[in-house]
C-alpha positions in Angstrom: -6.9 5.3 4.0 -7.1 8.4 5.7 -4.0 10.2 7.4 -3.6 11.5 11.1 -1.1 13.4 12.9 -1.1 14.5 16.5 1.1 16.1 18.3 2.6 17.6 21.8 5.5 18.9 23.2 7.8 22.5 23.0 7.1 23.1 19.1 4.1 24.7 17.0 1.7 22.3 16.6 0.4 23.5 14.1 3.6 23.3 12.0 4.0 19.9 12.9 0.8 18.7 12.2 0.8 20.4 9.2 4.0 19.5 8.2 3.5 15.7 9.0 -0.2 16.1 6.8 1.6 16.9 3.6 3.6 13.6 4.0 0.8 11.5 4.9 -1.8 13.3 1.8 -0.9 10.2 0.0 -3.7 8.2 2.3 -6.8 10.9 1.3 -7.3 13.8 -0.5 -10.6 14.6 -0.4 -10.5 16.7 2.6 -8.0 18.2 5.7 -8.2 19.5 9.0 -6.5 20.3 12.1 -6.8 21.2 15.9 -4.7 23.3 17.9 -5.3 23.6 21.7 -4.7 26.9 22.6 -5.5 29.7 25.3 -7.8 27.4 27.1 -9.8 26.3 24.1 -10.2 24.3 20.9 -9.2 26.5 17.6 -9.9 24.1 14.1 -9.5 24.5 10.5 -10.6 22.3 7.9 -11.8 22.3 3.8 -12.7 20.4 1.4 -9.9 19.7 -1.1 -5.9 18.9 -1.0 -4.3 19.9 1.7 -3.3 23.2 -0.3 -7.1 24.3 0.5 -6.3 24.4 3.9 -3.1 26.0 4.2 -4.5 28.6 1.9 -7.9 29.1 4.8 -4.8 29.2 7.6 -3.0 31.8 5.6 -6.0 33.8 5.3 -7.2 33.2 8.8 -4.3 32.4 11.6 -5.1 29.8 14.1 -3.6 31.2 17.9 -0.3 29.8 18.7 -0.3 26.0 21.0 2.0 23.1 21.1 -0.8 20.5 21.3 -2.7 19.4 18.1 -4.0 17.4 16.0 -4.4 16.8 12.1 -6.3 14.8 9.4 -6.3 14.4 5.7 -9.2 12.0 4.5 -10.4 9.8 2.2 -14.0 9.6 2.4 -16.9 6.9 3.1 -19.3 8.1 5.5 -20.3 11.5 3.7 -19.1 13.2 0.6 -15.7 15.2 0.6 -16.9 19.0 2.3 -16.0 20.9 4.4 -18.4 20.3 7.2 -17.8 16.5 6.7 -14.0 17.3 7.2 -12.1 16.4 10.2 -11.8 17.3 12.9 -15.3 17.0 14.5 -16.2 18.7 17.7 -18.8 17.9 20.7 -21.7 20.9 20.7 -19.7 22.3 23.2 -16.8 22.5 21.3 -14.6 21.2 24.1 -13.4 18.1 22.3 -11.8 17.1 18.6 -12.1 13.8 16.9 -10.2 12.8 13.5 -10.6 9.6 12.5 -9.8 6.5 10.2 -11.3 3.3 9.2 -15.1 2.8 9.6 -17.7 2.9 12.4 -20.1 0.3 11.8 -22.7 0.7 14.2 -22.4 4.3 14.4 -26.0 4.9 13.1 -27.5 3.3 16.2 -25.2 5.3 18.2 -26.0 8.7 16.6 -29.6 7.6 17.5 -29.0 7.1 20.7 -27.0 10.8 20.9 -30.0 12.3 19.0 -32.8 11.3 21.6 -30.7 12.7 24.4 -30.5 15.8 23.0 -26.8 15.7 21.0 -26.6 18.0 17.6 -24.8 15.9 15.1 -24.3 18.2 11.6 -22.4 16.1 9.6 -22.9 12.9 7.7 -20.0 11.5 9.2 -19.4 8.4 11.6 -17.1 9.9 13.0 -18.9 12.9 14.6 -20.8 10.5 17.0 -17.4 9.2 18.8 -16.4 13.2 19.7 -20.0 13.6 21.6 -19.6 9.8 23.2 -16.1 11.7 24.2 -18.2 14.8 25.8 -20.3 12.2 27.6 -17.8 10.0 29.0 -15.5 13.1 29.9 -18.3 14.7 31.6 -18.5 11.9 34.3 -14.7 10.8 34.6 -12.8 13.8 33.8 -10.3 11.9 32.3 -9.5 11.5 28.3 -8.0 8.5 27.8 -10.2 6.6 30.4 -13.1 8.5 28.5 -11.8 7.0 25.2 -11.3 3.5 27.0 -15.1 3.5 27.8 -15.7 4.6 23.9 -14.1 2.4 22.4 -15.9 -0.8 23.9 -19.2 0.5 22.5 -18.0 0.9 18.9 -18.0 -1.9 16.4 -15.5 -2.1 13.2 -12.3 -1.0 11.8 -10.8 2.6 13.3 -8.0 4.6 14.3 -8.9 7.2 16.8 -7.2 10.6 18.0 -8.5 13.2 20.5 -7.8 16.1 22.3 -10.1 18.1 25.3 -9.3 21.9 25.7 -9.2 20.7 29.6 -6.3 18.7 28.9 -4.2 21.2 27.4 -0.9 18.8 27.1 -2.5 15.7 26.4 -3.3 13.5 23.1 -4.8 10.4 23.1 -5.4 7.9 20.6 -6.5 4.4 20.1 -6.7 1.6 17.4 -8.6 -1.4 16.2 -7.6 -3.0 12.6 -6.1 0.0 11.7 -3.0 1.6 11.7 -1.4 3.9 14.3 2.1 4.6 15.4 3.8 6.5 18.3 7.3 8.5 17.6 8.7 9.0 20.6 11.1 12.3 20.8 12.7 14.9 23.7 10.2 16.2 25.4 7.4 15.5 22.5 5.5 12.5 21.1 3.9 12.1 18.0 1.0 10.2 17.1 0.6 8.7 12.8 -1.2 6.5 10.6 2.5 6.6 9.3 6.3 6.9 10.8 6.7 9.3 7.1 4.9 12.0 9.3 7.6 12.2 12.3 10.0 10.9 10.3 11.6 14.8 10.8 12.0 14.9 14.1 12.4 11.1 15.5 13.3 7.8 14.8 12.2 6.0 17.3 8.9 4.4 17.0 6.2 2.3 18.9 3.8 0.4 17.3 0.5 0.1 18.6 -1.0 -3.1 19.2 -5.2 -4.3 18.4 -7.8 -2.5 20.5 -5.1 -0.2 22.4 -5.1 2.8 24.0 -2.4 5.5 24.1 -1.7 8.9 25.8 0.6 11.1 24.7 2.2 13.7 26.8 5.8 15.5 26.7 7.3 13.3 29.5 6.4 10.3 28.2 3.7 7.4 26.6 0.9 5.1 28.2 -0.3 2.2 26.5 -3.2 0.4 27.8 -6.0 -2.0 26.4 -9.4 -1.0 26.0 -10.2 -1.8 29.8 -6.9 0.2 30.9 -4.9 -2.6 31.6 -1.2 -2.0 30.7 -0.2 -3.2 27.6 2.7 -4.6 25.7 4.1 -2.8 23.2 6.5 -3.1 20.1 9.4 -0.3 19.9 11.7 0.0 17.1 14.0 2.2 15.3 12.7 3.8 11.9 16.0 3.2 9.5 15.1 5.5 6.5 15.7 9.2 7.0 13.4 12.3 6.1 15.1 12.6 2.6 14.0 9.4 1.5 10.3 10.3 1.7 10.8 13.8 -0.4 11.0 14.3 -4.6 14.5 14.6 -4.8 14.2 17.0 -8.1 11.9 14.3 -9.8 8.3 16.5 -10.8 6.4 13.2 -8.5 7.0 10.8 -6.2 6.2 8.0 -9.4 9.1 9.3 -10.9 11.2 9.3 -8.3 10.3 5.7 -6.7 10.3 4.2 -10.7 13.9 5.5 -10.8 14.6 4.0 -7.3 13.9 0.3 -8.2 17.3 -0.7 -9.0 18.3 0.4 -5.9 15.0 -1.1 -4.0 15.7 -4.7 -5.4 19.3 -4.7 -4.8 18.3 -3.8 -1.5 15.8 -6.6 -1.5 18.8 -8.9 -1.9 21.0 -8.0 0.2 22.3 -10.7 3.2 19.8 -12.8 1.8 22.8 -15.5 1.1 24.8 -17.1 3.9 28.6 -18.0 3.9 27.9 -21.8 2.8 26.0 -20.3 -0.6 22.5 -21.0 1.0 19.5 -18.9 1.2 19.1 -17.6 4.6 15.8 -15.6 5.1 16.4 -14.5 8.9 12.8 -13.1 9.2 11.5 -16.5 8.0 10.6 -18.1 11.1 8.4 -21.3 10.5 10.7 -24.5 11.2 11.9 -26.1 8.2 9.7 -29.3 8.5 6.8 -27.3 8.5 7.6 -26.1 5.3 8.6 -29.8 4.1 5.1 -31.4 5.2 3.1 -28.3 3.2 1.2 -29.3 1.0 -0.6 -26.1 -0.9 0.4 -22.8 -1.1 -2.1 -19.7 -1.3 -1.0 -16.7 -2.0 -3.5 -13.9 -0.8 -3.2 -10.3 -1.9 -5.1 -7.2 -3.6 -4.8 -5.0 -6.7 -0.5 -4.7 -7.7 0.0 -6.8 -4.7 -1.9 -9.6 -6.4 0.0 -9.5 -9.7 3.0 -10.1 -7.9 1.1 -13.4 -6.4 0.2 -14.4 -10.0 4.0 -14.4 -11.2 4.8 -16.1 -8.0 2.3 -19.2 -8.7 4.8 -19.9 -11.7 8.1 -19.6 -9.7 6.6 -21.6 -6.6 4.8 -24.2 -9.0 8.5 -25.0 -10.9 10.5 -24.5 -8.4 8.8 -26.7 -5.8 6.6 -28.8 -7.1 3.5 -27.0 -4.9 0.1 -27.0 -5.8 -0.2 -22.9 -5.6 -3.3 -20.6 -5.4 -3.3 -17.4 -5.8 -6.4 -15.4 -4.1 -8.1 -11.9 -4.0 -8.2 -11.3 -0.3 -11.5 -9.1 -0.6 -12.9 -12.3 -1.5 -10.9 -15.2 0.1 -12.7 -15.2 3.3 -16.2 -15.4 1.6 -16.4 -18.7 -0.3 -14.8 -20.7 2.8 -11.8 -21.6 1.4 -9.9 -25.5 2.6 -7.2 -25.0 4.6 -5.4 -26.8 7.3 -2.1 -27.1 9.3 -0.3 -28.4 6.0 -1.3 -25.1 3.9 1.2 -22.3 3.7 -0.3 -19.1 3.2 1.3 -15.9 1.6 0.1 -12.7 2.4 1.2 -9.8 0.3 0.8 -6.2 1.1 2.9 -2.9 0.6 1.9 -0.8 3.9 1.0 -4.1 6.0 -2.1 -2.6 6.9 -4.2 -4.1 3.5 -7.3 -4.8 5.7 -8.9 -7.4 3.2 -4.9 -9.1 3.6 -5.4 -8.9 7.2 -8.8 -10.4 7.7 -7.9 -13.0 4.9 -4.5 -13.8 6.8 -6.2 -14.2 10.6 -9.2 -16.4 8.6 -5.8 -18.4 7.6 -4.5 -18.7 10.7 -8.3 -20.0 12.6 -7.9 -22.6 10.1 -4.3 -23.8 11.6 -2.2 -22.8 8.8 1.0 -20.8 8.8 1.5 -17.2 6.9 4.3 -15.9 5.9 3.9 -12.0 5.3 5.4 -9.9 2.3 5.3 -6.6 3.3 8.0 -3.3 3.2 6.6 -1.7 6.5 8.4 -2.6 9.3 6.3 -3.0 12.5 2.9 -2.7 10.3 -0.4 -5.0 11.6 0.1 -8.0 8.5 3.7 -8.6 9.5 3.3 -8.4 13.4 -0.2 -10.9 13.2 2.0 -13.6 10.7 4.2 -16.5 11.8 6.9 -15.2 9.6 7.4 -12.2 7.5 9.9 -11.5 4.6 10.7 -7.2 4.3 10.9 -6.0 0.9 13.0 -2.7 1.9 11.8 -0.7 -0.7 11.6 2.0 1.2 9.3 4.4 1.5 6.5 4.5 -1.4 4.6 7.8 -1.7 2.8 7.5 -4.8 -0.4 5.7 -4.9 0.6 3.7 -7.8 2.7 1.3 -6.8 6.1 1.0 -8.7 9.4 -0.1 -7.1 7.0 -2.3 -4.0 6.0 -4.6 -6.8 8.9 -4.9 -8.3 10.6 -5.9 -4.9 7.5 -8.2 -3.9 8.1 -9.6 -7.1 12.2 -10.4 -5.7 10.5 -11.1 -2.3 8.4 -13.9 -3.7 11.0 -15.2 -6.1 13.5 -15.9 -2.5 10.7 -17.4 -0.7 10.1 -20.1 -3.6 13.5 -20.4 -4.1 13.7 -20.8 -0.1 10.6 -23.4 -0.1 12.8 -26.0 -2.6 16.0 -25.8 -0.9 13.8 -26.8 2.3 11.9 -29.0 0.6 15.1 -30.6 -1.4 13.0 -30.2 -4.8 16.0 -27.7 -5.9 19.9 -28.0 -5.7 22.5 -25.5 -4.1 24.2 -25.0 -7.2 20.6 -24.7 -9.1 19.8 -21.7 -6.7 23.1 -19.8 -6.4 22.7 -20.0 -10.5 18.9 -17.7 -10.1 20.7 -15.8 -7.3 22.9 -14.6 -9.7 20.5 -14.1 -11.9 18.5 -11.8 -9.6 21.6 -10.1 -8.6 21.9 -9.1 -12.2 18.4 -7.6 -12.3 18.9 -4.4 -10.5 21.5 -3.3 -13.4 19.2 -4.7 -16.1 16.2 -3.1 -14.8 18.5 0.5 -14.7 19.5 -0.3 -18.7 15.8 -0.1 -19.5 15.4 3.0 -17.6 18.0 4.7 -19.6 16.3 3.8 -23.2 12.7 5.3 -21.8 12.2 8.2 -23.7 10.8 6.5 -27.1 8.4 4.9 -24.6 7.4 8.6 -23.2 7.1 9.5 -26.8 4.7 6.8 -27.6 2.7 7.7 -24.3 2.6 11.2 -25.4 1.3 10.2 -28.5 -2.3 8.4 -27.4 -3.2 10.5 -24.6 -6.5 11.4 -26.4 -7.3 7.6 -27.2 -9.9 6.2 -25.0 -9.2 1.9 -24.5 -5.5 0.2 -24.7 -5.3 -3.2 -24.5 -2.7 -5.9 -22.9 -2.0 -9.0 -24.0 0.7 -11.6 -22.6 1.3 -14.8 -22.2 2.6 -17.2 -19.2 4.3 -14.7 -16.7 3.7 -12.2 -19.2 -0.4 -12.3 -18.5 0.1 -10.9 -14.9 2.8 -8.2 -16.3 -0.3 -7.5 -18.9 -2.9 -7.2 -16.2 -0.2 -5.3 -13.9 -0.1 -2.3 -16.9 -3.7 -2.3 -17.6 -4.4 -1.4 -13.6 -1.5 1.2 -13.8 -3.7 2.8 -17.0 -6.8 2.4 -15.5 -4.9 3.9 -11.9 -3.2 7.2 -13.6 -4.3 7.9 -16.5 -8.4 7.2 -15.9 -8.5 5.1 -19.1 -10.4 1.9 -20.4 -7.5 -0.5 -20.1 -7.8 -4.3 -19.7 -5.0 -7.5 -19.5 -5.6 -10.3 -21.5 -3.9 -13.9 -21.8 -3.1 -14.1 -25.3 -4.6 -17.1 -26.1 -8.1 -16.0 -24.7 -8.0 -13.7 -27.8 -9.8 -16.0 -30.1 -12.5 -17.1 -27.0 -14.0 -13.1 -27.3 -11.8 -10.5 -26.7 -10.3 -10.0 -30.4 -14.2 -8.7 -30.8 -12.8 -5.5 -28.9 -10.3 -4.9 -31.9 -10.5 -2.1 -34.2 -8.9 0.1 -36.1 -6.1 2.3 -34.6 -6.6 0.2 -31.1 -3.3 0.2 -28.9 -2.6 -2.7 -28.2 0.4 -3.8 -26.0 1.9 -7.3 -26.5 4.4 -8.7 -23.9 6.2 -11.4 -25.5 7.8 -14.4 -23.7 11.7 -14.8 -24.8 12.0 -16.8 -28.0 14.9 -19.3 -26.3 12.9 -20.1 -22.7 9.7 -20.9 -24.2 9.7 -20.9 -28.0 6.2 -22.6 -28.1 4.4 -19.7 -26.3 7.1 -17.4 -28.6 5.7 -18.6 -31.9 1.9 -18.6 -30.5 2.3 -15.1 -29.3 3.6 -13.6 -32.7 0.8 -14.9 -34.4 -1.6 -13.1 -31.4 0.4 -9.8 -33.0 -0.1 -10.8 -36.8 -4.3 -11.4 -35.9 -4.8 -7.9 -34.3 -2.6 -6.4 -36.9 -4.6 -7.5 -39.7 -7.4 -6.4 -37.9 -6.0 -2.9 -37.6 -4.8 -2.6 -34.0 -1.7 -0.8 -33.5 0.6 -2.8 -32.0 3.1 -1.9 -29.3 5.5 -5.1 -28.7 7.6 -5.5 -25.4 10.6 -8.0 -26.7 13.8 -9.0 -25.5 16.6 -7.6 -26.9 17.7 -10.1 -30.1 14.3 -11.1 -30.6 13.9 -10.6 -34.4 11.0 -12.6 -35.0 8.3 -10.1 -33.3 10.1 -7.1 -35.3 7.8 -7.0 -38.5 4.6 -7.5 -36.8 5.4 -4.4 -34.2 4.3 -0.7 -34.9 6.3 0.3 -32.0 8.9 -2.2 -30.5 10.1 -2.2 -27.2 13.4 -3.6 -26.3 14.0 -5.3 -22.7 17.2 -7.0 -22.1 17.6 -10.7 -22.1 16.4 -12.7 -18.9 15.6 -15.8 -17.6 11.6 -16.3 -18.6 11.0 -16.5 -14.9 12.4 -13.1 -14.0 11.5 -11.6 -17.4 8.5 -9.4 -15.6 11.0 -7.4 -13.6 12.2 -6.0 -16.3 9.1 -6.2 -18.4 6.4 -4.2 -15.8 9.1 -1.1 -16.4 8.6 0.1 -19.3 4.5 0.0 -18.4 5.2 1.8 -15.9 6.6 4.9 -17.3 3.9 4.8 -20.4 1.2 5.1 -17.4 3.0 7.7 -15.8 3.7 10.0 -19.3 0.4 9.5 -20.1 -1.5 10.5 -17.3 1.0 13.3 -17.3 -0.2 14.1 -21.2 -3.8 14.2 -19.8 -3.1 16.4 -17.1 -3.9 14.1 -14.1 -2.0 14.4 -10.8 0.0 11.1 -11.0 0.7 10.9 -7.1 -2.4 11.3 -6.3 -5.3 9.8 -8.3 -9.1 10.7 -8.2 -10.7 8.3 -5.4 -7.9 6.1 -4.7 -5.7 6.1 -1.5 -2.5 4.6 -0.8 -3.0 2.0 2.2 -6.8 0.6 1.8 -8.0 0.4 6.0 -11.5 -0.9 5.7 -13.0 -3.8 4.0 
């Protein structure tokens, strides 16, 4: 969710922070701040808005010069999106600054308890009570990060804290619980993020803050503590994506720019994933091969594109081990008391690693005795670090809030780890899985030939930017690839969109079709399964002779579909397991031209934010 940024050492800190913001405005939009200690006092700035508000106000009205500070851009739950719900939030005295991520839950009682002694609280924020708790504590201790220490063990819930005191002119602290937060550790300066993208400028080396810890920055150094100031163990590692990898590159968005990067991002995914002898050798994978032989389930637990990938997976695992597989939305795994045990393997999925339904779903996993396996492309992130063994997708960094090039390597990810479960298991030969390494190996050129023949697609797109549904419909791997387009519709472009299997048609949804409908067809190859083939082009000849426009995603020879399709689609030939890596492409871009059409902000859409941090 939200994004912070702190700050100290020889620079501005106000450029810093700043600077770091518009990196991190991926995580909120709704509202920015910042904090600059300076001339013995706190100066702040914050609006309602993108951050473009806010550096308009700090045109307009100059904070003083300091080199400590701290920054925020939110996404809001505890009070709408203005500018005195904005962070940073001050005591009365205006001494100390708060931003703030995640969720306070018992924060009402708390801003009770402020109110009866006497506190002002203005906003409707959670958030505002923690900064007078700060006053409090400071007031007796005179210390910051033991005054945060003694804070933290009163509040319940999900948050990343940072604060500064204008009587600690060179200090930041900060502190987490089930949320992210990440030191970058420079000369004579340290950094405090929800994300290394916000340092990324002026350091590579990063710590990773651990649950309920507690960290003070100053320009000599970094303490770590736990909430009762005991030292604490942390993880330190280098970041290996530079500052050019996070920026446009030319490309009008970051969806642009990360769609064009997937070949890249799954050859990446590939790499030194085989071993001299031919065999797959997944490093990070770091449950003992028996374990893996006695499992007897696999649940794959994930949310929103994460999730889709876990629905193509169930296929893969299902054929190519002989598994029982589930796949699970983690909002709701927890909730209905799912069976596991030691024998269950369980697969969480997540982009940033910080997916707090993943995480809470994953540590209800692991009470239960079985083992995880994270897929994640954040390297030191919560999900990977709290797992038994984690598989990196190395995407790299994924700006937009629409995820492109992740799934498509989460989609690779899952395919190794099936792949990796029946050579373990002996359910598939070494010949049999050099054969779909090769395949895979192929992808990342395939997946570049369909972004060369695009532009048709971005015609089409153009085209119905004024209609107000489009439909999906797929079959067998092709039903998650359907649902994976509607979200990206629904997502960017703020349409009616919604994935169907194919043959569900007939049991109610062919009701929805009209005249002039779009609906989008992904067809299974005609040679891999010619059953589901032949059942899916008479899907296309029953909308069509109810009126729908039909756009058909087909593999390239497939005559069969070609006089049923209003708008064809070519995608080169594939194996049918791997045909939704090349399939989910073309989706892709149609979401993005048309929410481009429409006018929407494609990076950034209305009420979403990248990296979900509460439940």
């Amino acid at each position: 969710m939200c994004g912070i940024v702190g700050y100290v050492g020889g620079q501005s800190a106000l450029d810093v922070v700043v600077a770091g913001l518009k990196r991190l405005e991926y995580r909120g939009y709704d509202s920015a701040g910042v904090a600059v200690l300076a001339d013995g006092g706190l100066a702040t700035s914050k609006k309602a808005g993108k951050l473009v508000n806010l550096e308009k106000s700090l045109a307009e009205q100059p904070l003083p010069s300091g080199t400590t500070g701290i920054g925020h851009t939110r996404w809001a739950t505890h009070g709408g999106p203005t500018d005195l719900n904005a962070h940073p939030h001050l005591d009365n005295a205006g001494r100390v600054a708060v931003v703030h991520n995640g969720i306070i839950e018992n924060f009402a009682a708390l801003r009770a308890e402020l109110t009866d002694r006497g506190h002002g609280l203005e906003s409707e924020t959670d958030t505002e009570v923690v900064a007078h708790l700060l006053a409090e504590a400071y007031s007796a201790c005179g210390d910051l990060a033991d005054s945060l220490r003694q804070v933290c063990r009163r509040l319940d819930g999900a948050f990343t804290l940072v604060a500064v005191h204008a009587d600690e002119p060179d200090v930041v602290v900060g502190a987490r619980r089930n949320s992210p937060l990440v030191v970058g550790v420079g000369h004579g300066e340290a950094f405090l993020a929800s994300d290394v993208a916000a340092f990324i400028a002026h350091t590579r080396s990063a710590v990773e803050l651990g649950q309920d810890q507690v960290v003070e920055l100053r320009r000599d150094g970094v303490t770590v503590t736990d909430f009762h100031g005991a030292p604490a163990e942390t993880h330190a590692y280098h970041i290996d994506w530079d500052a050019s990898a996070a920026e446009k590159a030319g490309y009008e968005s970051f969806m642009l720019k990360e769609i064009a990067e997937q070949p890249k991002a799954v050859a990446d995914t590939l790499l030194g994933r085989i071993d001299g002898e031919g065999r797959l050798s997944l490093d990070e994978v770091r449950i003992p091969a028996e374990v893996l032989r006695e499992a007897d389930k696999v649940v794959i637990v994930a949310c929103g594109t994460a999730f889709h990938a876990g629905l193509i997976a169930k296929y893969a695992i299902e054929h190519w081990t002989r598994i029982p597989c589930e796949v699970e939305l983690a909002s709701e795994f927890r909730y209905r008391d799912p069976i596991l045990d030691r024998r269950t393997l369980v697969i969480a999925i997540s982009q940033s690693g910080e997916t707090m339904d993943t995480l809470m779903a994953l540590r209800h996993a692991r009470e239960q005795g079985a083992k995880v396996l994270a897929i994640c492309n954040t390297n030191g992130s919560t999900i990977p670090r709290e797992s038994d063994a984690v598989l990196y997708t190395h995407a790299g960094p994924e700006v937009a809030v629409a995820s492109t090039k992740a799934f498509l390597t989460q989609l690779v990810a899952c395919y190794l780890v099936a792949l990796y479960l029946g050579q373990s298991r002996g359910t598939k030969w070494g010949d049999e899985i050099r054969a779909v390494v090769r395949d895979l190996s192929h992808i990342s050129g395939e997946v570049e030939r369909v972004l060369e023949t695009m532009e048709p697609v971005r015609e089409l797109a153009r085209s119905l930017k004024d209609k107000k549904t489009v439909l999906f419909l797929g079959r067998h791997v092709g039903y998650p690839v359907a649902l994976e387009g509607a979200l990206k519709l629904k997502e960017l472009a703020y349409m009616h969109a919604e994935g169907f299997a194919a043959g569900e048609l007939k049991h109610g949804p062919i009701a929805l079709i009209e005249e002039d409908l779009p609906v989008v067809v992904v067809v299974p190859s005609p040679r891999g399964r010619s059953v589901l083939h032949d059942k899916i082009v008479s899907n296309i000849q029953e909308i069509r002779a109810r009126g729908a426009r039909t756009i058909v995603i087909a593999e390239e020879g497939d005559e069969a579909v070609a006089p049923y399709a209003d708008h064809l689609i070519r995608i080169p030939v594939t194996p049918t397991l791997l045909q939704p890596l090349v399939a989910t492409v073309p989706l892709q871009v149609f979401a993005c031209e048309l929410a481009t059409a429409r006018g929407n902000e494609v990076d950034q859409p209305r009420n979403l934010a990248k990296s979900v941090t509460v439940e």
